[in-house]
C-alpha positions as MATLAB code, in Angstrom:
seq = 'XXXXXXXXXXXXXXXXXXXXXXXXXXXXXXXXXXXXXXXXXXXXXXXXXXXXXXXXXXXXXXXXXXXXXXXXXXXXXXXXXXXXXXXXXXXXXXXXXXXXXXXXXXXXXXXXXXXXXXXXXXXXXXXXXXXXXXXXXXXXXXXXXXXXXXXXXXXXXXXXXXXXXXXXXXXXXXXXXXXXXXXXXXXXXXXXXXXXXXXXXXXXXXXXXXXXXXXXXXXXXXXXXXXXXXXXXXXXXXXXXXXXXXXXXXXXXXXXXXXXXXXXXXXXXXXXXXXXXXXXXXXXXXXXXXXXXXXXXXXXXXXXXXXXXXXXXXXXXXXXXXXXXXXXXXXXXXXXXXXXXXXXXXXXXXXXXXXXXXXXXXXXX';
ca = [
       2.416   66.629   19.187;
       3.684   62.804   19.602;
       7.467   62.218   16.449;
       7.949   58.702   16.260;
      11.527   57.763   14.059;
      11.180   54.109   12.105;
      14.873   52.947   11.474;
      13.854   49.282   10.914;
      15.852   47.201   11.355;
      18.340   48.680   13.903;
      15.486   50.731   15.957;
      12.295   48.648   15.984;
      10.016   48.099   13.138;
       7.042   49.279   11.154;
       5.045   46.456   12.688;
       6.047   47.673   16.152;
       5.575   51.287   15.747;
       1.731   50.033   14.888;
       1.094   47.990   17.842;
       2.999   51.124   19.803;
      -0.091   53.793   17.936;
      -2.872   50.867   18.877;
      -1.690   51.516   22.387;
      -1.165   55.538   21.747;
      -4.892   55.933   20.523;
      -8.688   54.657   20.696;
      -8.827   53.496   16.897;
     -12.229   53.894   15.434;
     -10.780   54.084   11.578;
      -8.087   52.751    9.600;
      -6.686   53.866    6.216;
      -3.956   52.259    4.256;
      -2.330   52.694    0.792;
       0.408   50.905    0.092;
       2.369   49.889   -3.343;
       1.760   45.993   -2.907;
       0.770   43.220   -0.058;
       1.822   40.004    0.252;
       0.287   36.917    1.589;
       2.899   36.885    4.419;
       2.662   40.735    4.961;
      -0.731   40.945    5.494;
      -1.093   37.909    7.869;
       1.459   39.472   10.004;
      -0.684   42.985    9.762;
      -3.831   41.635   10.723;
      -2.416   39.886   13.061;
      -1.043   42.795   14.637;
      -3.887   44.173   14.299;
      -5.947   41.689   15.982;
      -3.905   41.866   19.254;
      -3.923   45.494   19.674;
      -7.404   46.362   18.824;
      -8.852   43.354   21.008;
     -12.956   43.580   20.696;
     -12.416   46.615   18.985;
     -11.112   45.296   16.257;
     -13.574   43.991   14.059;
     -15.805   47.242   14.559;
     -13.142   49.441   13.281;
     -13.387   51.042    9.751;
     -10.583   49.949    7.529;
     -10.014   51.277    3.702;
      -6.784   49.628    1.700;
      -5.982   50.808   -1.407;
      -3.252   49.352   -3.395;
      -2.871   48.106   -6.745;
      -2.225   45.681   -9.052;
       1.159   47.220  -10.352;
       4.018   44.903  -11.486;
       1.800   41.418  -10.225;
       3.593   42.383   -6.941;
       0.118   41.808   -4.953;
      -1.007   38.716   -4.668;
      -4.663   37.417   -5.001;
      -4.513   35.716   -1.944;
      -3.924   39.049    0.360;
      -7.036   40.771   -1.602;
      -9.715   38.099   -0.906;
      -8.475   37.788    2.800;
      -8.633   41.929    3.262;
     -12.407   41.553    1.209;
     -13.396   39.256    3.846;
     -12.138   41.475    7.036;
     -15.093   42.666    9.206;
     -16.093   46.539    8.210;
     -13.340   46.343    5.243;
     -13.234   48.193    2.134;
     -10.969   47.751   -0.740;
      -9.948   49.855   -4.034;
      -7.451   49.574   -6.414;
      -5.899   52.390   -8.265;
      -5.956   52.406  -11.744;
      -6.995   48.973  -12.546;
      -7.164   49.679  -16.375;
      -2.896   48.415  -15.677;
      -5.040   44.896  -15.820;
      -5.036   45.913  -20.407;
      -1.102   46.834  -19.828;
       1.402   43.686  -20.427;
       2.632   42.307  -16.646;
       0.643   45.119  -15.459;
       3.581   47.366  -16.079;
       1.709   50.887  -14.964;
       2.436   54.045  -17.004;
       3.012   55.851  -13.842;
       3.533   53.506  -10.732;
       1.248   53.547   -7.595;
       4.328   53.391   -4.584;
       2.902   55.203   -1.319;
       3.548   53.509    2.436;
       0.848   55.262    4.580;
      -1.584   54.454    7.588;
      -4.108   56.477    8.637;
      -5.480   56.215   12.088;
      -8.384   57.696   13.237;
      -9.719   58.052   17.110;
     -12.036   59.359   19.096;
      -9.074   61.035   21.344;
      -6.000   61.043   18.754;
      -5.219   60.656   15.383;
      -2.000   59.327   13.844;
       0.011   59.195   10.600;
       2.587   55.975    9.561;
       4.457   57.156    6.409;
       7.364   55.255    5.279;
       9.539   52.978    2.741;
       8.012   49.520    3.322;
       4.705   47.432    1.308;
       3.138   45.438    3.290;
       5.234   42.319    3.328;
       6.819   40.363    5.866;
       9.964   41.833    5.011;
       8.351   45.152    4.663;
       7.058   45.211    8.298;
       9.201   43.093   10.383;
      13.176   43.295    8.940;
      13.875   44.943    5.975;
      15.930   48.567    6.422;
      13.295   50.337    5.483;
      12.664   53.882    7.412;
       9.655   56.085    8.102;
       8.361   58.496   10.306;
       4.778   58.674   13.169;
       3.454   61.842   13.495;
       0.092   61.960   16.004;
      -1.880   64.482   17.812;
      -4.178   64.417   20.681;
      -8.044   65.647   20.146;
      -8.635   68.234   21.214;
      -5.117   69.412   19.400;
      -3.194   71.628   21.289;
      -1.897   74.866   20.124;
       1.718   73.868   19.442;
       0.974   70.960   17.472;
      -1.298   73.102   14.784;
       1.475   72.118   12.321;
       1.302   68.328   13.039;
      -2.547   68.837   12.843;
      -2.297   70.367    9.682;
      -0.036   67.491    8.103;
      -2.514   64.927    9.173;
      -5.031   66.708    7.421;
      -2.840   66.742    3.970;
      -2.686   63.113    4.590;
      -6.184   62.374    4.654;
      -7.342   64.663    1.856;
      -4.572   63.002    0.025;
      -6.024   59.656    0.681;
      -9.872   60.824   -0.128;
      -8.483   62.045   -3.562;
      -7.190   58.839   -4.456;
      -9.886   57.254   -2.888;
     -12.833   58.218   -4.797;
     -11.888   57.818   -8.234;
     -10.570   54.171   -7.391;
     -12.067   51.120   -8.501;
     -14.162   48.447   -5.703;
     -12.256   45.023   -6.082;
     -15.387   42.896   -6.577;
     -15.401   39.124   -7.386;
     -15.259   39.893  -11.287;
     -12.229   42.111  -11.016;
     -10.245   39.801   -8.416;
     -10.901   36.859  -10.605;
      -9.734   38.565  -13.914;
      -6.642   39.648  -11.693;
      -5.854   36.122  -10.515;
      -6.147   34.651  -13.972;
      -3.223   37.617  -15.020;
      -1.430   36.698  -11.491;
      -1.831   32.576  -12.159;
      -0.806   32.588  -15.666;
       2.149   30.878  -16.943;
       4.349   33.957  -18.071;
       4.032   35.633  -14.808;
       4.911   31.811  -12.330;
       7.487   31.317  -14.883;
       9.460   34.206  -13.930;
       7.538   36.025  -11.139;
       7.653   39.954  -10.354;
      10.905   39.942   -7.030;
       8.951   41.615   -4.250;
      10.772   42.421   -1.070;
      10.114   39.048    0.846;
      11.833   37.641   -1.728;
      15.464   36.943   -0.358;
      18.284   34.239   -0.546;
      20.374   32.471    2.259;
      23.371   34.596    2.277;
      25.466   30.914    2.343;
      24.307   29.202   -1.000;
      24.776   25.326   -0.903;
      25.408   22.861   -3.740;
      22.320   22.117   -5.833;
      19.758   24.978   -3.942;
      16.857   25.915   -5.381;
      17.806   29.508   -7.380;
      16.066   32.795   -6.969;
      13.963   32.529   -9.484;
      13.133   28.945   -8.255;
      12.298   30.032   -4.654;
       9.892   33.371   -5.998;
       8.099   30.517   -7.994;
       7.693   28.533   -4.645;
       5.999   31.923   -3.704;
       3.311   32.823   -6.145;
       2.217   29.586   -6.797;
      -0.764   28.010   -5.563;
       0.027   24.231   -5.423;
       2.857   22.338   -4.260;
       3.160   17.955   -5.011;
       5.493   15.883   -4.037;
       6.172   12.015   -4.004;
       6.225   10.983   -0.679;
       7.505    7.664   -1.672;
       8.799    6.048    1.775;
      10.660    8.965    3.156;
       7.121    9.234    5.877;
       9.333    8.922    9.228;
       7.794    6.484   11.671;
       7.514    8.743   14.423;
       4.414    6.934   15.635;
       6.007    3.742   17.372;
       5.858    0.369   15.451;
       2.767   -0.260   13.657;
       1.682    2.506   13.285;
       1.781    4.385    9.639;
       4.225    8.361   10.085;
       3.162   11.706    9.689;
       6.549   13.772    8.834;
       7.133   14.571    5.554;
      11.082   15.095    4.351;
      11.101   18.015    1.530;
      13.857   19.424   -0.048;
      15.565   22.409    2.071;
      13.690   25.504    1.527;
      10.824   24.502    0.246;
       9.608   26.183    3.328;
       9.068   29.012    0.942;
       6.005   27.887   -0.502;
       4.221   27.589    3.251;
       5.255   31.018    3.990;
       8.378   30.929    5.498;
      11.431   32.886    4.792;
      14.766   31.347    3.206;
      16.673   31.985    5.963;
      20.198   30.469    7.196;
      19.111   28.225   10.481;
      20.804   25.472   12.343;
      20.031   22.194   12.539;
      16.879   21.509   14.493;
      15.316   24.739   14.103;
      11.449   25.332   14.290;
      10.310   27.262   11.503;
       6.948   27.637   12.666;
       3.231   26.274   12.659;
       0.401   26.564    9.980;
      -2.918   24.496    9.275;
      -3.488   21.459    6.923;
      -7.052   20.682    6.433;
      -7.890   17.218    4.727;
     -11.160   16.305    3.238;
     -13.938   17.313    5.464;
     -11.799   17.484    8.713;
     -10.902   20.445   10.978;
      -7.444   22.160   10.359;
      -4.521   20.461   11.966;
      -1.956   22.320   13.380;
       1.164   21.174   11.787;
       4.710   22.217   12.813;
       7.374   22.847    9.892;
      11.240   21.886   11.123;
      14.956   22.476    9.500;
      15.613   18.513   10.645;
      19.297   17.536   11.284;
      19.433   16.064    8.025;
      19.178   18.993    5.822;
      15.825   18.983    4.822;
      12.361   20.700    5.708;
      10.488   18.326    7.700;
       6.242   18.936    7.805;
       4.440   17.209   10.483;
       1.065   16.288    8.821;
      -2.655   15.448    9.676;
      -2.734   12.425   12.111;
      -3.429    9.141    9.646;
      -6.373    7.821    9.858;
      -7.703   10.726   12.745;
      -7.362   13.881   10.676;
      -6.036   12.661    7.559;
      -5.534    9.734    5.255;
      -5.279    6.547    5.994;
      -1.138    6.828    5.197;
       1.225    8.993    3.369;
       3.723    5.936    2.588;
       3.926    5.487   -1.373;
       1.321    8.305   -1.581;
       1.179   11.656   -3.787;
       0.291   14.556   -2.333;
      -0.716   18.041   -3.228;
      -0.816   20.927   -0.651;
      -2.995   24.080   -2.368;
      -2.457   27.282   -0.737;
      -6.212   28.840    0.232;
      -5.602   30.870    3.095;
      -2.349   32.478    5.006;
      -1.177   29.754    6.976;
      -3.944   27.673    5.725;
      -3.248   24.572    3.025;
      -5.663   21.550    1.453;
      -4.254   18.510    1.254;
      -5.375   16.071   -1.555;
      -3.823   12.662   -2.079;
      -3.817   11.638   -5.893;
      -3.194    9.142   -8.143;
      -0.063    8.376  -10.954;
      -2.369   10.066  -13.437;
      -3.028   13.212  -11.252;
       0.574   13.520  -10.787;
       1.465   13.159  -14.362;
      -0.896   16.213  -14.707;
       0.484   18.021  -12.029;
       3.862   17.073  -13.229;
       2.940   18.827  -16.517;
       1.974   21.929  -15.542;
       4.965   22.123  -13.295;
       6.850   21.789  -16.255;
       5.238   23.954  -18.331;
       6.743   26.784  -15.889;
      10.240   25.058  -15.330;
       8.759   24.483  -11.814;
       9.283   20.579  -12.087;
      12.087   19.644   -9.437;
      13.794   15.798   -8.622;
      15.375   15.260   -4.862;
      18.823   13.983   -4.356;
      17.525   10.449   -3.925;
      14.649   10.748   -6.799;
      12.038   11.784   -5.607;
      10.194   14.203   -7.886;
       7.938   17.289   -6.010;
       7.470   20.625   -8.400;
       5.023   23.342   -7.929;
       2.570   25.126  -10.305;
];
């Protein structure tokens, strides 16, 4: 009989305690029902996922089930689980889809894994969705029970509780509904409409700088930076010319914490501070790897596509729009005064429609 404590954050984490039961067991199958999952959440899970299982990983069974309660899930996390090797995905009771903001009559709330091996099998239970905040640094607190095969006789009762859980999870399983293409889309049309980016569902990677500064986006502002697909923004001539004289920049100064909408969290850093990497594909180029900075100035600096290499042939004076179609993973499209007006509008039409301390205008929709 293997007890495992979660006390995130002051005793490891969810996400650990996973990578510690990849490590515990030979994982041929994985079962998960959670509340909700976030774009961030489950990037960090497959990830995690991905390193422990190794080769194995994209032969190993793997049924989700989750729902679309609240418009806490985004549409984004269920097409990238749909396209996992050997995945299958259900949602419970997707009639909420008839109920206004998908308010259920009864909510769907379980945090469980399942894992399944040839010499072990293990239960997660706990407090967290799959979000970042969920897996990595919320307090959130949960519990591992696991038992060898063959079980020995003094962990019957452990035995027996893994068994609850996975008759538990076959009972919800069956009666829940396959997320196919028809269902997703009618689900991102509820998720993308303009009540719910207007004044989106808080999930728990939703969170604030604890030290607010004059003129910072709100936190309604930043959960809008969240669910929506699409960020523009006038780059104008604030392009540094980090490429030597000559040649046309690639870093793009954004208003603090508009980090948010590439992923990252709002947190408190100092000046100078690497906030991390994600990809940038332009026209029919391969994804650049572009590095997203707190710069001494105050603002979120984006490397982008090399001009002319990877990407166009400048960003000085240009308009650009970054759509969200992967985790980590953004378009960029340069457009003209009238696409921006158009962008502009629908920005507005969700009170997403934001102007820089010098001018600049940027909004998201």
């Amino acid at each position: 009989m293997i007890v495992k404590a979660i006390t995130q954050p002051t005793t490891g984490s969810v996400i650990n305690s996973v990578s510690w039961i990849l490590d515990q067991c030979e994982v041929s199958q994985i079962d998960i029902a959670v509340a909700y999952i976030t774009t961030q959440g489950i990037e960090k899970l497959i990830s995690t996922f991905s390193v422990g299982l190794g080769n194995r990983w994209p032969d190993v069974k793997k049924r989700w089930l989750t729902s679309f309660d609240y418009l806490r899930t985004t549409p984004l996390a269920l097409s990238t689980i749909n396209d996992l090797p050997m995945s299958k995905l259900r949602i419970h009771n997707s009639a909420v889809l008839d109920r206004s903001g998908c308010v259920p009559g009864i909510p769907f709330h379980p945090k469980s894994m399942i894992f399944t091996g040839s010499d072990a099998r293990f239960v997660l239970a706990g407090s967290g969705n799959i979000s970042k905040s969920g897996l990595t640094r919320g307090h959130e607190a949960g519990i591992v029970v696991g038992v060898p095969d063959p079980v020995p006789e003094n962990a019957a009762q452990s035995a027996a509780c893994i068994d609850t859980f996975e008759t538990w999870f076959d009972g919800l399983w069956g009666p829940a509904t396959k997320l196919n293409p028809a269902l997703l889309s009618r689900y991102r049309d509820i998720y993308e409409s303009q009540p719910n980016l207007k004044n989106p569902t808080p999930t728990e990677d939703d969170t604030t700088p604890e030290h607010t500064k004059r003129g910072q986006l709100t936190p309604v502002d930043l959960r809008k930076l969240r669910v929506c697909a699409n960020l523009w923004i006038e780059a104008d001539r604030h392009i540094t010319r980090n490429r030597g004289a000559g040649l046309p920049g690639n870093q793009l100064m954004m208003k603090r914490l508009t980090r948010v909408f590439f992923g990252f969290a709002p947190d408190d850093v100092p000046r100078d501070s690497q906030l991390g990497h994600l990809k940038i594909v332009y026209g029919n180029h391969n994804p650049h790897d572009c590095s997203l900075t707190f710069s001494n100035n105050l603002m979120d600096k984006l490397t982008l596509p090399v001009p002319g290499v990877d990407g166009p042939a400048k960003y000085d004076n240009e308009n650009l729009l970054f759509q969200r179609v992967g985790p980590s993973m953004f378009r960029l499209t340069v457009g003209s005064n009238s696409a921006k007006a158009q962008w502009r509008r629908r920005s507005q039409e969700i009170d997403a429609a934001f102007k820089m301390g010098g001018g600049r205008a940027w909004g998201v929709f």
